[in-house]
N, C-alpha and C positions, 0 to 999 in steps of 0.2 A: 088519446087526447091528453093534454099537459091539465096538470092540477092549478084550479084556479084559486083557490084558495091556501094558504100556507098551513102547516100542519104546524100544532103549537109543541113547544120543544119540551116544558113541564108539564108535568099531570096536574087539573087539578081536580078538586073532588067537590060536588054538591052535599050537602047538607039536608037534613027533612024538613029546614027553616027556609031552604031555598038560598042559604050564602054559601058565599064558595071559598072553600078553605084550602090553603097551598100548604104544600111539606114545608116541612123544618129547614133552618138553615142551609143550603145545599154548598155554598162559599166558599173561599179560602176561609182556613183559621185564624181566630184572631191573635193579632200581634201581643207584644209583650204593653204595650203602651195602650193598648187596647183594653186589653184585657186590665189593667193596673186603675185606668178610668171607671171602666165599669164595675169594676170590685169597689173603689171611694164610695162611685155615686150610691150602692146600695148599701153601704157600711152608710153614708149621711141618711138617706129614706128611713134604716133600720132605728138611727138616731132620733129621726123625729118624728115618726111611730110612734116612741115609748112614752108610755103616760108618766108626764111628772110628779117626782115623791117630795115629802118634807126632807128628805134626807138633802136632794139635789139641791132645792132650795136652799138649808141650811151651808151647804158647801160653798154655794155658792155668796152667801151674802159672810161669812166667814172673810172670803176673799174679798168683796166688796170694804168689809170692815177694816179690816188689816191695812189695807190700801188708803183706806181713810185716817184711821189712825197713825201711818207714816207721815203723810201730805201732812196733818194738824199739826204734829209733831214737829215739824222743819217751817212750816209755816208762823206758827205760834210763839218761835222763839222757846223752844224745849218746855213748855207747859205742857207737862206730862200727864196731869191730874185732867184738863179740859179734854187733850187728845181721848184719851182709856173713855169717859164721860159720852163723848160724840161716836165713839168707836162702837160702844156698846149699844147707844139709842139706834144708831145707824143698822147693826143687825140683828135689832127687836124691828124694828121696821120693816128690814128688807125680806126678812123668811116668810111671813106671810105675805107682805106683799107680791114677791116674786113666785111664790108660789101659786097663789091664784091669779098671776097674770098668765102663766104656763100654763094654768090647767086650762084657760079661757084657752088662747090660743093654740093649743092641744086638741083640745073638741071643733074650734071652727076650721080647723084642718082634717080632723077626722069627718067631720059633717060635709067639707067639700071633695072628699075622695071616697062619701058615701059608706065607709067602713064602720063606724063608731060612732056613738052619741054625739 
């Protein structure tokens, strides 16, 4: 008598929880563009994982400042003294500010992926 039912082509396997869990990738290999995607996307993850330091901060409001200090400077009609003055209030400002706005949004990232505080 003919089978009436098809016989399935993968294994898979039960679990003691009752889910059913399939083998690993069984596929073609991944491409070069493939593969190049999914190396970024976990170098970006890896990125925004890392808990923010006073160090990044400071780098980063450094470069905030500098940028500032240009602009005033070409702005200002070459008032060098008000530039250096805005430059440097600008990243007294910005290091703590930027930093605990990274750290906030650091933790509510880690609280919604359940990992971290």
């Amino acid at each position: 008598m003919a089978q009436t039912k098809r016989k399935r082509r993968t294994k898979h396997r039960g679990n003691a929880a009752g889910t059913i869990e399939t083998r690993g990738r069984t596929g073609r290999p991944l491409s070069a563009d493939e593969k190049k995607k999914q190396s970024r996307e976990e170098a970006r993850l890896n990125r925004l994982n890392k808990q923010p330091t006073w160090r990044s901060a400071l780098n980063r409001a450094l470069l905030a400042g500098a940028f500032m200090f240009l602009f005033l400077l070409f702005t200002s009609k070459g008032n060098l003294v008000a530039a250096a003055v805005f430059a440097v209030l600008s990243i007294a400002l910005y290091v703590p500010g930027g930093f605990y706005l990274e750290t906030y949004l650091w933790r509510r990232r880690m609280r919604k992926q359940g990992l971290r505080p």
